[in-house]
N, CA and C atoms as an extended XYZ file, in Angstrom:
297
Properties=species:S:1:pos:R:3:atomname:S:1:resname:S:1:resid:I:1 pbc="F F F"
N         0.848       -1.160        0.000 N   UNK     1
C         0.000        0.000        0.000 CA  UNK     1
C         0.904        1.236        0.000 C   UNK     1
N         0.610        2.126       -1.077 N   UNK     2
C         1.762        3.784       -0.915 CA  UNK     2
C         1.198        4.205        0.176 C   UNK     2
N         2.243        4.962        0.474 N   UNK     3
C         1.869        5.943        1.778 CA  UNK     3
C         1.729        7.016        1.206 C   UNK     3
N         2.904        7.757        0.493 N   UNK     4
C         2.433        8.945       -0.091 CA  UNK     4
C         3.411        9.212       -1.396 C   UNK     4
N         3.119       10.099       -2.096 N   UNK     5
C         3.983       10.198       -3.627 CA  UNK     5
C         4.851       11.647       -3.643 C   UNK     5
N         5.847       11.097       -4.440 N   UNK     6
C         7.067       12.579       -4.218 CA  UNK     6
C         7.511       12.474       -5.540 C   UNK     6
N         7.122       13.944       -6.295 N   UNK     7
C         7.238       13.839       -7.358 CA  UNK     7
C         7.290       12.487       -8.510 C   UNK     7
N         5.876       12.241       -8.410 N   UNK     8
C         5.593       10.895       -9.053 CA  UNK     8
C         6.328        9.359       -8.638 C   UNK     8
N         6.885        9.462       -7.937 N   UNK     9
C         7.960        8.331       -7.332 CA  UNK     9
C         6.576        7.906       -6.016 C   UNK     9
N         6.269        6.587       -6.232 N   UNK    10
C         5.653        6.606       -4.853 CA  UNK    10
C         6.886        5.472       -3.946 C   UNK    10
N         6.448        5.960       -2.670 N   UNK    11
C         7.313        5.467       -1.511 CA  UNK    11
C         6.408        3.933       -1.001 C   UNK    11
N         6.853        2.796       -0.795 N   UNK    12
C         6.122        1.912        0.054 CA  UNK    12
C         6.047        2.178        1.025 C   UNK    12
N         5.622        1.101        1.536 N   UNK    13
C         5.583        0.844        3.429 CA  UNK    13
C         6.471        0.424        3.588 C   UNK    13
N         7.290        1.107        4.961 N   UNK    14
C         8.142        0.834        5.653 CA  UNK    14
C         8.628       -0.763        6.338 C   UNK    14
N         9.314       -1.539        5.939 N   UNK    15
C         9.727       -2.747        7.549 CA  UNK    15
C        10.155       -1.679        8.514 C   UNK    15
N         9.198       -2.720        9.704 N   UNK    16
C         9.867       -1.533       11.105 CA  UNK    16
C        10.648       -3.192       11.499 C   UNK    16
N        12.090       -2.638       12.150 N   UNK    17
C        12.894       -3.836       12.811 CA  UNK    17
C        11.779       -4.377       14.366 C   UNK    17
N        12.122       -5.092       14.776 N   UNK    18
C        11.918       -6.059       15.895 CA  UNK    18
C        12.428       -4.955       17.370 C   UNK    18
N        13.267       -4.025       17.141 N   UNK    19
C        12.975       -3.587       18.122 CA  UNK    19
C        12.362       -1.700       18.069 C   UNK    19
N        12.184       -1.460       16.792 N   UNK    20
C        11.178       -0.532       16.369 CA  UNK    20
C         9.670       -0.672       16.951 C   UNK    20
N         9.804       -1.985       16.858 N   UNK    21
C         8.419       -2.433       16.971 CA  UNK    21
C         8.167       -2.385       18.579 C   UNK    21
N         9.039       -2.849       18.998 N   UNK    22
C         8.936       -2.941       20.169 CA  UNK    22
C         8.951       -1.765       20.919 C   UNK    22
N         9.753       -0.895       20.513 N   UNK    23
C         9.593        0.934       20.968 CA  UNK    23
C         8.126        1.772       21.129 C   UNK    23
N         7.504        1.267       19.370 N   UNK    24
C         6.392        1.310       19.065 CA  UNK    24
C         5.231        0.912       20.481 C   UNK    24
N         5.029       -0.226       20.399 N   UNK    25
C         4.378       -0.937       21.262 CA  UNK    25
C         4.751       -0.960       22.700 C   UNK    25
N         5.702        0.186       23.225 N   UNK    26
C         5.867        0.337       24.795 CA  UNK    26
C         5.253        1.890       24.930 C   UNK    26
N         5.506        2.597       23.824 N   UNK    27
C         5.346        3.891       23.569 CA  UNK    27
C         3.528        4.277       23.596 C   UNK    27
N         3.027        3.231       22.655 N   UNK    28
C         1.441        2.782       23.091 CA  UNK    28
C         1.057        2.419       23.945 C   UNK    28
N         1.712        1.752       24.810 N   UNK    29
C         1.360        1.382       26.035 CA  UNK    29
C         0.801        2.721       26.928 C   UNK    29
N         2.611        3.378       27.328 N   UNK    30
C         2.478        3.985       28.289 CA  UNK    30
C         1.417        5.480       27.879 C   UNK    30
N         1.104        5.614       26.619 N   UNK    31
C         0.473        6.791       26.253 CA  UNK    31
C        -1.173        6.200       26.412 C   UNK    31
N        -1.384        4.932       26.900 N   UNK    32
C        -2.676        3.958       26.223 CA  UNK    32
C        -3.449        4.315       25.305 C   UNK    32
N        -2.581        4.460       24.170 N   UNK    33
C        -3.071        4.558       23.296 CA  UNK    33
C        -3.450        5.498       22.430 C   UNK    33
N        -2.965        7.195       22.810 N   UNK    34
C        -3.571        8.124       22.920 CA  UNK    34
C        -2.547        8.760       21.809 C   UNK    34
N        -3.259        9.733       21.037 N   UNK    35
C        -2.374       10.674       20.411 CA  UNK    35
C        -1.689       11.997       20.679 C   UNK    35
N        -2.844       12.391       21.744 N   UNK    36
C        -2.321       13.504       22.269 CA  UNK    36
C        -1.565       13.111       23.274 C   UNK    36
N        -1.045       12.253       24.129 N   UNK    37
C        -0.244       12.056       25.260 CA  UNK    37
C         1.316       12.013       24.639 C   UNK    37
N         1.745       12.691       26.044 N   UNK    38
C         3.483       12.929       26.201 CA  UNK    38
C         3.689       12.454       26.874 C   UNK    38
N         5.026       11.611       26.721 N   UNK    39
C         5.633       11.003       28.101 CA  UNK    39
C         7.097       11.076       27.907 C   UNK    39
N         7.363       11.249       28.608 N   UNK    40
C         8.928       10.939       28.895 CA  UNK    40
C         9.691        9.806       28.521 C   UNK    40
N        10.991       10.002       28.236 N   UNK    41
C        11.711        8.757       27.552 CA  UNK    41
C        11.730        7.377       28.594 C   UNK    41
N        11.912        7.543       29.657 N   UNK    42
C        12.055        6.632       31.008 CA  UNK    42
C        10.822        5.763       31.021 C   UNK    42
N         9.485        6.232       30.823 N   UNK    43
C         8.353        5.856       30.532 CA  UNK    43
C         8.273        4.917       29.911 C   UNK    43
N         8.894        4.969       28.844 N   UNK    44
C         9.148        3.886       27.412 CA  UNK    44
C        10.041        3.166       27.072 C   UNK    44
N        11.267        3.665       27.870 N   UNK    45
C        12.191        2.772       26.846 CA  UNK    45
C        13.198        2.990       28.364 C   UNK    45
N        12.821        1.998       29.357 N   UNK    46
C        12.795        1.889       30.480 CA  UNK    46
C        13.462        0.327       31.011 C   UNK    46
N        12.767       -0.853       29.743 N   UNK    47
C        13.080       -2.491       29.795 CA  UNK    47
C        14.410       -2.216       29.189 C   UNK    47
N        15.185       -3.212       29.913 N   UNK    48
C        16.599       -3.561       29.296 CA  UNK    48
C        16.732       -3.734       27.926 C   UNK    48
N        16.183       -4.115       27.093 N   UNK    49
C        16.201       -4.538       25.884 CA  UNK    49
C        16.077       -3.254       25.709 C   UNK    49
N        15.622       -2.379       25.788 N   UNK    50
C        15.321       -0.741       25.209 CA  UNK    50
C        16.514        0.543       25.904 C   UNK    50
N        17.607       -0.349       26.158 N   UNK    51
C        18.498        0.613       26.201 CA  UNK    51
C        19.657       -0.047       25.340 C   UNK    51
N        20.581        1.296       25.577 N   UNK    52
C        21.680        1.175       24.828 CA  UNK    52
C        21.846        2.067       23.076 C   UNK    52
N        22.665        1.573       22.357 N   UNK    53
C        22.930        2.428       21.228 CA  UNK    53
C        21.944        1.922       20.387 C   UNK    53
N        21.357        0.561       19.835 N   UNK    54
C        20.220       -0.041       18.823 CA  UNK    54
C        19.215        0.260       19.354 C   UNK    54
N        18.633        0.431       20.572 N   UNK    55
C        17.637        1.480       20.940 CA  UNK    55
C        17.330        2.651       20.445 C   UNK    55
N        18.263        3.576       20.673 N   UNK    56
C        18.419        4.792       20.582 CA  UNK    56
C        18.283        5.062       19.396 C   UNK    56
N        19.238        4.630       18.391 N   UNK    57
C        18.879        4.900       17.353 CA  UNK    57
C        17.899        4.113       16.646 C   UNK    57
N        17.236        3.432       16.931 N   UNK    58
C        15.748        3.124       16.117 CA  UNK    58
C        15.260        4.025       16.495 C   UNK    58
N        15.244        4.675       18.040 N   UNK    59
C        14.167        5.701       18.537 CA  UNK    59
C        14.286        7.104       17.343 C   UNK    59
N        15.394        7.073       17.034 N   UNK    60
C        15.892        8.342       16.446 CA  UNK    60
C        15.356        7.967       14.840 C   UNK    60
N        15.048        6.616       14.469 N   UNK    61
C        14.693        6.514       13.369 CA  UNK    61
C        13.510        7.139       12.891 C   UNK    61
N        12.536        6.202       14.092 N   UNK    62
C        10.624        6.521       14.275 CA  UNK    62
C        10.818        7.912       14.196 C   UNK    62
N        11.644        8.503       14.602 N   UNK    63
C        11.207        9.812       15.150 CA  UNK    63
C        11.286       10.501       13.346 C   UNK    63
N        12.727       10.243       12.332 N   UNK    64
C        12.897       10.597       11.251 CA  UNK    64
C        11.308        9.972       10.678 C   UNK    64
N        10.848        9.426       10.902 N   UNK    65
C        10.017        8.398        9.806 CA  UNK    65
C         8.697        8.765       10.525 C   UNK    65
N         8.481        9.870       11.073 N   UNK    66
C         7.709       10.248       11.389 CA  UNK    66
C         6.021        9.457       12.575 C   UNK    66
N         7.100        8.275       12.774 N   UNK    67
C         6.247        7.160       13.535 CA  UNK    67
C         5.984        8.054       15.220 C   UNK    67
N         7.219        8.745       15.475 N   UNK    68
C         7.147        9.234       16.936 CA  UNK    68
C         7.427       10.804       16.849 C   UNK    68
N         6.816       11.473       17.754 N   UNK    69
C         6.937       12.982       17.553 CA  UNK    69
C         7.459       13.240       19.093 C   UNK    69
N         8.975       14.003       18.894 N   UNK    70
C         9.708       14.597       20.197 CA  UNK    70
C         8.579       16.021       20.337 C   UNK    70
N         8.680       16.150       21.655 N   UNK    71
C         7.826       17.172       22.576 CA  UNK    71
C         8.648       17.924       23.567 C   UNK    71
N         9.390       19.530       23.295 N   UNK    72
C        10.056       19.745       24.288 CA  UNK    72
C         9.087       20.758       25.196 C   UNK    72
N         9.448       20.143       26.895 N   UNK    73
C         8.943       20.584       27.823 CA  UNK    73
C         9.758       21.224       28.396 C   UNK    73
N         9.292       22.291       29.283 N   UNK    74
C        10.448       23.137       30.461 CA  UNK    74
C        11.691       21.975       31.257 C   UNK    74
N        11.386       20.819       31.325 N   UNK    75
C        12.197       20.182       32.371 CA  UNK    75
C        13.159       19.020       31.562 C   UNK    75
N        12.351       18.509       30.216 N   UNK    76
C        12.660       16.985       29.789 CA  UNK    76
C        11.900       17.197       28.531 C   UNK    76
N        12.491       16.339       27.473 N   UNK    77
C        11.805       16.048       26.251 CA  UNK    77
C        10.644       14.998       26.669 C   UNK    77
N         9.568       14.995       25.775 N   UNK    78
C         8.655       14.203       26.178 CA  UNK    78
C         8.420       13.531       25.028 C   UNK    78
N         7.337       12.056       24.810 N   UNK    79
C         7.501       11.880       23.124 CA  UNK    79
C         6.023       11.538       23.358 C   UNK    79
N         5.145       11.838       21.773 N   UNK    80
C         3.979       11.057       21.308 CA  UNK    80
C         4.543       10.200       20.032 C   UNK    80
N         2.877        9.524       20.038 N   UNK    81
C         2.793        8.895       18.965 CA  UNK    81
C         2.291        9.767       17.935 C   UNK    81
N         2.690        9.358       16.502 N   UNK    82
C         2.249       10.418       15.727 CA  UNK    82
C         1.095        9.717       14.985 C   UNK    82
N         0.388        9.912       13.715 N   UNK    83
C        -0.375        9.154       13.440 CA  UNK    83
C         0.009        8.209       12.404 C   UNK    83
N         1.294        8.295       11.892 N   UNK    84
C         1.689        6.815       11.099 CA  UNK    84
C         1.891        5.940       12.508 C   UNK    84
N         2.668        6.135       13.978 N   UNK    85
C         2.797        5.559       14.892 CA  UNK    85
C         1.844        4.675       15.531 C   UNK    85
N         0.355        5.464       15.577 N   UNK    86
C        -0.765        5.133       16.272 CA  UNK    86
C        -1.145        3.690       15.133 C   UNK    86
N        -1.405        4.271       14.149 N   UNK    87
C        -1.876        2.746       12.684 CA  UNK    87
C        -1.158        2.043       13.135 C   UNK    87
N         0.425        2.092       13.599 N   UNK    88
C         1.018        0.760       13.439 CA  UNK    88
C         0.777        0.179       14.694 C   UNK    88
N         0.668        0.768       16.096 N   UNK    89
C         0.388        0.618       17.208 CA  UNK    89
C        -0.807       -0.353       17.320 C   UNK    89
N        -2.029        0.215       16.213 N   UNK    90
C        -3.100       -0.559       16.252 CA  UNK    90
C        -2.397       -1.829       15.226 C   UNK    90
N        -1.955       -2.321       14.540 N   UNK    91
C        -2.020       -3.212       14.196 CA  UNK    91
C        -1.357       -4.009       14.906 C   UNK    91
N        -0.288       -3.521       15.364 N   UNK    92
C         0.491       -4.747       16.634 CA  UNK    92
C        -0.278       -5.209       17.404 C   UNK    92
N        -1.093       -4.414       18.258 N   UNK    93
C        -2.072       -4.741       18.838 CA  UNK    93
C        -2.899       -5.715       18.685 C   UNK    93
N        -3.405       -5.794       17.476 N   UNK    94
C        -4.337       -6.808       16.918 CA  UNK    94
C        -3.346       -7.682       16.261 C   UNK    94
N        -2.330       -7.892       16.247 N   UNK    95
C        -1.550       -9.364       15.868 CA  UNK    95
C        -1.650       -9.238       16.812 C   UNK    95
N        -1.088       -8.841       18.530 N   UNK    96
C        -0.803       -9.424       19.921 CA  UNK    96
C        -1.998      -10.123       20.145 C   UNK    96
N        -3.350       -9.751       19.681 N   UNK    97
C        -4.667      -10.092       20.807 CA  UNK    97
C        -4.737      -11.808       19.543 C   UNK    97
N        -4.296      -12.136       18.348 N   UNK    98
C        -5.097      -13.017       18.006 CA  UNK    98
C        -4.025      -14.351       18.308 C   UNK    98
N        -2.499      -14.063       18.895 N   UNK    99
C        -1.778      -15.053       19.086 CA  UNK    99
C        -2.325      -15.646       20.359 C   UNK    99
């Protein structure tokens, strides 16, 4: 399915890696689900598996690829989901509920 077209070139859908996904789907969590919610990085990417440098930079990917939107606050950056984020959020979701 295109997502969107740039100068007649259309772009596919993205593979998100295994731990994109997983960023994704902690990031939904702690927001439950919400588009307008901010949270803090600690919030999300808090499980061991979600630290370190392959963390970080997937986080930094979503964020290029417009899956996650940085939020700066007086104290701390905060992050949402954006709305390519939320679609994919819902579909993880619904692979999680039918395994």
């Amino acid at each position: 399915m295109p997502i969107q077209s740039l100068g007649g070139w259309i772009i596919d859908e993205i593979r998100l890696t295994d731990i994109q996904k997983l960023i994704l789907y902690s990031l939904c969590r702690a927001t439950q689900g919400g588009k307008g919610s901010h949270v803090p990085k600690p919030y999300f990417m808090g499980k061991p598996r979600l630290q370190g440098h392959k963390a970080e930079k997937a986080l930094r990917d979503l964020i290029a690829l417009n899956y996650i939107q940085k939020h700066p606050t007086g104290s701390e950056m905060t992050y949402a989901l954006d709305e390519r984020g939320l679609e994919e959020c819902r579909k993880l979701r619904d692979k999680l509920r039918t395994l």
